[in-house]
N, C-alpha and C positions, 0 to 999 in steps of 0.2 A: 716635401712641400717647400716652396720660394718662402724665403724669407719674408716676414710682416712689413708694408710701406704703409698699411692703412695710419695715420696719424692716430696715437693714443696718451693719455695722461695716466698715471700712478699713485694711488695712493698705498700705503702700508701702515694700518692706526696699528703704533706700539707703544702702547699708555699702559699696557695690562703688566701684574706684577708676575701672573704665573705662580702661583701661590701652592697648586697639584704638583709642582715641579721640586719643591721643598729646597731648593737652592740658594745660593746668598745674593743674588742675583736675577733679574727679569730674565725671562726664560731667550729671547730671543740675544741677549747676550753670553750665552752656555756655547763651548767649543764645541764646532764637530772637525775633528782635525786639527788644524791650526788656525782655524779663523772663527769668528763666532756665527752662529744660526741666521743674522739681521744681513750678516755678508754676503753670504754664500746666495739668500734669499734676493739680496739687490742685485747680486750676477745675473739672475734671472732675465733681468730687463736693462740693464742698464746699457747694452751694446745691441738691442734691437733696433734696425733702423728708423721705426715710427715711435721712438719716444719722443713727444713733447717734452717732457718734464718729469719728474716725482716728489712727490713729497712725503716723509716719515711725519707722524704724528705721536710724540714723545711725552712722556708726562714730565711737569715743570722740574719733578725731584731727580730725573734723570741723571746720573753722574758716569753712566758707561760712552754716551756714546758720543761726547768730547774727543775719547780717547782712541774710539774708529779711526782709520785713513779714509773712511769712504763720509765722514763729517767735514771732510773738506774738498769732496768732491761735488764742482760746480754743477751739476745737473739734479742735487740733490738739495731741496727745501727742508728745512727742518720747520715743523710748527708744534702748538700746544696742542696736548688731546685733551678728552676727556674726561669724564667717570665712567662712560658705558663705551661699548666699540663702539655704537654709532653716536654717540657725544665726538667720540674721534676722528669717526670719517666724514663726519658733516663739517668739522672742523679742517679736514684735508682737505676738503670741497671747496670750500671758502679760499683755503690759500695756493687753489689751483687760480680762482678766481683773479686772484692779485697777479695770478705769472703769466695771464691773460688767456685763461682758458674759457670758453663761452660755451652758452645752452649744450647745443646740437652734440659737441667733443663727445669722442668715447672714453671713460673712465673704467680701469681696472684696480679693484680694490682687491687686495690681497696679502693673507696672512703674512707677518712677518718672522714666525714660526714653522712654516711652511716650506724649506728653503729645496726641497726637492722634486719642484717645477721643473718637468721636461721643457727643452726646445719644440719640439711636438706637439709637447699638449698645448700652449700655448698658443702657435700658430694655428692649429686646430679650431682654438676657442675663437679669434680674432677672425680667422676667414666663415666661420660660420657663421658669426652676429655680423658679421661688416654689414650687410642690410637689412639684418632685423627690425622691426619696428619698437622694439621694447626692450633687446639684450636676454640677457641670462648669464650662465655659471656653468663651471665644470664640475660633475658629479660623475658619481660611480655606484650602479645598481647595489643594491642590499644583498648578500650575499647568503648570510645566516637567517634560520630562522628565528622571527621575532614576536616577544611574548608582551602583553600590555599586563601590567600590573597592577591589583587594588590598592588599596590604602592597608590592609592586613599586610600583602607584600607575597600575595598567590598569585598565581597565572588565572585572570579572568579572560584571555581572548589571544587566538592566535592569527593574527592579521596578515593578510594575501600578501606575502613579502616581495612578488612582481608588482606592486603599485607602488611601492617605496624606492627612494634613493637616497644615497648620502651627500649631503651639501658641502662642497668642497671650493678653494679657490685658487684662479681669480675669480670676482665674479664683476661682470662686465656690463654697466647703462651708460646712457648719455648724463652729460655732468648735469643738466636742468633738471630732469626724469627724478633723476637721484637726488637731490636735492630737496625737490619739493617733497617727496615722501616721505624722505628720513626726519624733516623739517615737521610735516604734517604729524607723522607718524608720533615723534616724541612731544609735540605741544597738545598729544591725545593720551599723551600717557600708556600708548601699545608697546607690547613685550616686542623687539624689535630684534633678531638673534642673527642677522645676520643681511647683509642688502637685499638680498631677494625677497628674505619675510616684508620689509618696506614697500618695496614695488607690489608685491602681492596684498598688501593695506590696503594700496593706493589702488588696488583695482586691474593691475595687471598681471600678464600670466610670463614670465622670465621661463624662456628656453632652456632644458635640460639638453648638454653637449659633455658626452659619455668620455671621460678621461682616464688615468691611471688611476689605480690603486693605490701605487706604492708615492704618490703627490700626499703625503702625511703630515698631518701638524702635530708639533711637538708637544705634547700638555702632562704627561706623565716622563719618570726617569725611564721607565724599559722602551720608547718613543726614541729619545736618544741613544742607548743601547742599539738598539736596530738599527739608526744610520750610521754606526760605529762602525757599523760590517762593511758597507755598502763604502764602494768608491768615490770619492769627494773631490 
């Protein structure tokens, strides 16, 4: 597939402590290799030819990532996050706003624990939405089967695991689209888990575009283990 020219913007909310990760340390600054997880994650995009811009969304107490080479790289915004992811990316939204990004742009919001984004999958996600009228995400069918559970903590229900998928990112709206929902969404007080639960608030239906598997976020230690293996 040709390389991405469609124009796009970047957000990556990294406010979260990663606290399953039991590290002394936010998780998306834990090595894999010689460089940390937020790096290898900005490689991603940062030499695609339709970047507008990005921006990380840091929390105020942040003291790692001064000490990045990629916090003094000009294409990169740093701003304040939030308490919740989406406190974060509505907060990346906003300072897309200041770098003059408008309504219509397409935004990709994307773990910054996540750092093993194919070139592939990416250009995949991007020439699929370029005309969508609403965006979507990259995901990957369920593969095991899945049991719902009581409050005792039995298997009450074994649900058609072909109607399920896992939510994975980037996931990809227009900057307004997004805004308004995330916006709506949290002055209603809705569990908000991720951009598409928003847009799906707000009434619309986010395109499911079948990715990899092994595009993994970091949240536990054997998570990092596994890309330990893998070539970096």
């Amino acid at each position: 597939m040709i390389a991405v020219t469609l124009p796009f913007w970047v957000v990556l909310p990294a406010a979260g402590v990663g606290s399953r990760m039991q590290a002394d340390r936010p998780k998306q600054y834990l090595l894999w290799g010689q460089r940390t997880l937020i790096e290898h994650t900005l490689d991603c995009f940062l030499d695609q030819p339709g970047l507008s811009g990005l921006v990380v969304a840091l929390s105020a107490a942040d003291d790692w990532w001064d000490e990045l080479p990629c916090a003094r790289d000009s294409r990169i915004t740093r701003t304040a996050g939030g308490r919740e992811r989406a406190d974060s990316v509505l907060k990346g939204l906003l300072a897309l706003r200041q770098l003059g990004a408008v309504d219509a742009d397409w935004v990709l919001v994307h773990d910054a624990a996540r750092p093993n984004l194919t070139d592939s999958d990416l250009q995949k996600l991007i020439h699929t939405l370029a005309d969508d009228p609403v965006g979507g995400l990259l995901a990957v069918p369920v593969r095991d089967t899945l049991k719902q559970v009581g409050d005792d903590g039995r298997v009450s229900a074994t649900p058609d695991r072909s109607l399920f998928w896992q939510a994975y990112t980037p996931q990809m709206f227009r900057l307004g689209a997004l805004q308004q929902a995330l916006t709506d969404a949290l002055a209603a007080g809705a569990s908000i888990t991720d951009e598409a639960s928003a847009m799906e608030w707000a009434g619309m239906a986010p395109l499911l575009v079948e990715g990899r598997a092994d595009n993994i976020k970091v949240t536990r230690p054997e998570d990092l283990e596994w890309l330990a293996h893998r070539q970096h």
